[in-house]
C-alpha positions in Angstrom: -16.0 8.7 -86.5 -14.4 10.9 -88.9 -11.6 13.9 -88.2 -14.4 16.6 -88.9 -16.7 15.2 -86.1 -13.8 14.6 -83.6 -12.6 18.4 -84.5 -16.4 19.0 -83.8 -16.3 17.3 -80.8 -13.0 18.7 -79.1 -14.4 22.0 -79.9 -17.5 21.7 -77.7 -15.6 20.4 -74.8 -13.6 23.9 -75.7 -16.8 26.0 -75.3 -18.3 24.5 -72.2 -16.0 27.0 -69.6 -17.2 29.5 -71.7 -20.7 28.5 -71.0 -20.3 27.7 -67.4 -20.1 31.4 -67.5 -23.2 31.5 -68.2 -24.9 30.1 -65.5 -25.4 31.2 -61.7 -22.6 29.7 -59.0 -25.4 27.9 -57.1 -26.6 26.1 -60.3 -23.2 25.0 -61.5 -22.8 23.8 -57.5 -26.0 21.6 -57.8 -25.2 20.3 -61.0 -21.8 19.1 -59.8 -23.7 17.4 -56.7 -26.3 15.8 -58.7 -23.4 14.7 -61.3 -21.7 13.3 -58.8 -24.6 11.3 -56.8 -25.3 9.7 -60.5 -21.3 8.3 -61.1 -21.7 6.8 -56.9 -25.5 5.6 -57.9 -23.7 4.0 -61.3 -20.7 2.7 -59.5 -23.0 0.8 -57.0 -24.7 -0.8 -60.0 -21.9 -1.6 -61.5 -20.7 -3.3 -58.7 -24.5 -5.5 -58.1 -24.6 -6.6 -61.5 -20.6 -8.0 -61.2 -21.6 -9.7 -57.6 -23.6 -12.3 -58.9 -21.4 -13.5 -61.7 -18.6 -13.8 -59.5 -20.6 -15.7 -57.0 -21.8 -17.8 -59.5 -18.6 -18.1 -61.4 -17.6 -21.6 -59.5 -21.3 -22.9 -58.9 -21.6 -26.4 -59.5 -25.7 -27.9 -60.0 -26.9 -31.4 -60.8 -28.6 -32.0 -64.0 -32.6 -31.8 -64.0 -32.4 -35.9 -63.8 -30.5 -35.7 -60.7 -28.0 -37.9 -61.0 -26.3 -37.4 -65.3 -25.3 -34.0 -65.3 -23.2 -31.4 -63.6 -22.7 -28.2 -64.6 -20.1 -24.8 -63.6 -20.9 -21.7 -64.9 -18.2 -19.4 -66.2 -19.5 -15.7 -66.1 -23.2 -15.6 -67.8 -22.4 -19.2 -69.6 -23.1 -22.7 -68.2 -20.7 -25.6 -69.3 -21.7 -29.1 -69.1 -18.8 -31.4 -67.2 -20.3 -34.6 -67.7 -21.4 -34.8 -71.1 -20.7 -38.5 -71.6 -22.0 -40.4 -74.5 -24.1 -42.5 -72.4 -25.7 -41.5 -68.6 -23.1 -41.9 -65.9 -23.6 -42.0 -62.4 -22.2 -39.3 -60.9 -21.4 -40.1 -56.7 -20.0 -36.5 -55.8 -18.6 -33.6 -56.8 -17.1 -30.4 -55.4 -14.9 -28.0 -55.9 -10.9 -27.1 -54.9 -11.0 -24.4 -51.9 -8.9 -22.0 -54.4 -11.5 -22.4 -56.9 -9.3 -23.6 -59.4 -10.4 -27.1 -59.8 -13.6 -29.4 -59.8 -13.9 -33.0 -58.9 -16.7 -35.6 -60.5 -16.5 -38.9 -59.3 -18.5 -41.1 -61.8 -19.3 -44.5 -63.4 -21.6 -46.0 -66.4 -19.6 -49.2 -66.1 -17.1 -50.5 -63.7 -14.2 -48.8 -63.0 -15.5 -45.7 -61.2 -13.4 -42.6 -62.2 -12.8 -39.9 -60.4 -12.0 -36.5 -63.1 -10.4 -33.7 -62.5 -11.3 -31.0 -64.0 -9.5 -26.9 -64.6 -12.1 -24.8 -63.8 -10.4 -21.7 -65.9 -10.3 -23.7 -69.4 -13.2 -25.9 -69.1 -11.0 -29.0 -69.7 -10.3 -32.5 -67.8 -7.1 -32.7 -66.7 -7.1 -36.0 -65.2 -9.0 -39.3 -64.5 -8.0 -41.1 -61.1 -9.0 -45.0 -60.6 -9.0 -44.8 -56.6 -10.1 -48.8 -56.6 -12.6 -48.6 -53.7 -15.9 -46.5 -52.6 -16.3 -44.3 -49.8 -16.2 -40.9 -49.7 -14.0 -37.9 -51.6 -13.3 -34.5 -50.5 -10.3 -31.6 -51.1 -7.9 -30.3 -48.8 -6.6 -26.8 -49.2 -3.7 -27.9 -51.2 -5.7 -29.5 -54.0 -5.4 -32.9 -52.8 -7.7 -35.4 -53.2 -8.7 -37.7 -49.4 -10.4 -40.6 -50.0 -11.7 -42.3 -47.1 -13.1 -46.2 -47.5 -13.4 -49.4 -45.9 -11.1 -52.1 -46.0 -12.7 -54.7 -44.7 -15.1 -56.0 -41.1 -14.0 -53.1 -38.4 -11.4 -51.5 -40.7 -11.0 -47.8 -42.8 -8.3 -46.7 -44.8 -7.6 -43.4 -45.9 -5.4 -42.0 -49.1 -4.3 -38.8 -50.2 -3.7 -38.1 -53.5 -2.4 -35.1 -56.0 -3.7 -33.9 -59.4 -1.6 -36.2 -61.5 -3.0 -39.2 -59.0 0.1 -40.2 -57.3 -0.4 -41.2 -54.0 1.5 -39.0 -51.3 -0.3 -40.2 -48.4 -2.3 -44.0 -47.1 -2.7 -45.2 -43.5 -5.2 -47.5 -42.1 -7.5 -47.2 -38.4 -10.6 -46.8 -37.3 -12.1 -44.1 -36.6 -10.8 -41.6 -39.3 -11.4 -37.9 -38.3 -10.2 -35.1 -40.9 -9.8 -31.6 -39.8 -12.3 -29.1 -41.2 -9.5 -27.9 -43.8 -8.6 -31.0 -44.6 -4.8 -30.7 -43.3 -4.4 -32.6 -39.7 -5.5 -36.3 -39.6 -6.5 -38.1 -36.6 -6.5 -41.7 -37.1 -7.0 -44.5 -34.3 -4.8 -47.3 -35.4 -5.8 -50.9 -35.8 -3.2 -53.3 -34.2 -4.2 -56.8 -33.3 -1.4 -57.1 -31.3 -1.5 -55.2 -28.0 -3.5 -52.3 -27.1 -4.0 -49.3 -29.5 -2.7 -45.8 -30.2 -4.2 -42.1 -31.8 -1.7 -40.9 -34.7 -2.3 -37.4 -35.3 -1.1 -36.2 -38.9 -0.2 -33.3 -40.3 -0.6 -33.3 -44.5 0.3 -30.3 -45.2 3.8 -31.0 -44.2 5.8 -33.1 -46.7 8.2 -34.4 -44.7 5.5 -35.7 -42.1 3.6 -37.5 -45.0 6.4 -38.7 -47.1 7.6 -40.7 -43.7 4.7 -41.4 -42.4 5.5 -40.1 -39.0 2.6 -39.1 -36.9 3.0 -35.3 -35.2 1.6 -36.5 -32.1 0.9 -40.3 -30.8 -1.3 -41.5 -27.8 0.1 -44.4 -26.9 -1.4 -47.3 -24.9 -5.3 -46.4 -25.9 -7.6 -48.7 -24.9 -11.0 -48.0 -26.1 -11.5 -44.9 -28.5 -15.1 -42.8 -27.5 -14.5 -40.2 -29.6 -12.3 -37.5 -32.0 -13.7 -34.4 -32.3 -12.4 -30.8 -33.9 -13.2 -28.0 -31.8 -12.1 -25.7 -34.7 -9.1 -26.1 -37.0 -6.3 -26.1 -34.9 -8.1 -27.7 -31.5 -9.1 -31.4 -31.1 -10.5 -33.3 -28.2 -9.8 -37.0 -27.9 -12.1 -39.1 -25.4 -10.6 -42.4 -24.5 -10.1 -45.0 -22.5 -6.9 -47.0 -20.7 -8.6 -50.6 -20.8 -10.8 -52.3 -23.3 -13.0 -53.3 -21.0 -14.2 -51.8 -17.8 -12.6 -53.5 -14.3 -10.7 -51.8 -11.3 -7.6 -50.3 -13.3 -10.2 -48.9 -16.0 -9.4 -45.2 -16.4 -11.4 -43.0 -18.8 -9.6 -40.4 -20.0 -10.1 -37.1 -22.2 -7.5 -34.9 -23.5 -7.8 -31.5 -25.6 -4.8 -31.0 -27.9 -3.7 -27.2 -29.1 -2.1 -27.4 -32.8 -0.9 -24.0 -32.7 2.0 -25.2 -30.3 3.3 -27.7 -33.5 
């Protein structure tokens, strides 16, 4: 725009008082309602048309084959994660609770590989060899559980970061994760004696990096159930001998997390 339109221009806005003069008090009244009903009607459109991108901003879909393809969209633009040069299987995906990261856990060939990917640039990060199947999900600290079998009667779990260093492992059977992913319940396989229910907490370091349960039932005899009533409640059903007979005892307890 040149200097002589702008000069143009800043002398209109000059004459408009003068022609507000012009018109009646009621008309310059209704024209300031009306102009303000259009900036709220054009703030609320503003505001649908940003919704959806931001919903769909994280969304992860399969491929039309089902099983080659996932994408995450990135404003109005879809970015494919898994193009590979050959089809890959792809087992599960999902992504970080903060958004920030997205997990594909695929194979064409033996090893399967679990990538990490950064959500913000569109770039892998990582591949992780976990070694066994099962099943992946996130806590809310970006960490990776992995929950598989070991063996007849026997689960493991591991816990792992986004450079794939393991911070967590125990073994037992059942395994029961929290709905955040941060408390652990774990009845532990011992073949000598009777059994116990470890109770973990993985958000705290110290916790994981010993290994020491925050709560242990002791002297378990038969596990019914683990349950989470909601984050910070779980019910254990349980009994004191493997077997019923006239000392069997069943048992049930309900344990309050905010107290730890």
């Amino acid at each position: 725009m040149t200097r002589k339109a702008c000069r143009g221009k800043a002398r209109d806005r000059d004459q408009i008082p003068f022609l507000g003069n012009a018109v009646s008090t009621p008309s310059v009244i209704a024209l300031g309602v009306v102009a303000i009903l259009l900036l709220f009607v054009n703030a609320i459109s503003a505001g649908q048309s940003s919704s959806p991108s931001a919903r769909q901003s994280l969304k992860i879909v399969e491929g039309k084959d089902g099983i080659r393809n996932v994408f995450v969209s990135q404003g109005e633009t879809w970015h494919n994660l898994t193009a590979f040069e050959r089809p890959h299987h792809i087992y599960a995906y999902s992504t970080s609770p903060d958004g920030k990261y997205v997990l594909v856990w695929h194979e064409a060939n033996p090893p399967r590989v679990l990538s990490v990917y950064d959500v913000s640039r569109i770039r892998r990060v990582n591949d992780i060899i976990l070694g066994y199947g099962g099943e992946v999900r996130w806590n809310e600290k970006n960490h990776i559980i992995h929950i598989y079998g070991c063996g007849a009667g026997c689960k493991a779990v591991k816990v792992v970061n986004l450079q794939g260093n393991t911070v967590f492992e125990a073994g037992g059977r059942p395994i029961e994760l929290s709905p955040s992913g941060r408390y652990l319940a774990i009845y532990t396989i011992n073949w000598v004696g009777r059994q116990d229910i470890e109770l973990y907490d993985l958000f705290n370091r110290s916790l994981v990096s010993a290994k020491k349960p925050a709560i242990v039932i002791n002297g378990v005899g038969h596990l019914d159930s683990i349950s989470w009533n909601d984050e910070r409640k779980i019910a254990i059903s349980y009994t004191d001998a493997p077997v019923e007979d006239d000392k069997y005892n069943k048992r049930a307890v309900s344990i309050d997390l905010t107290r730890y």
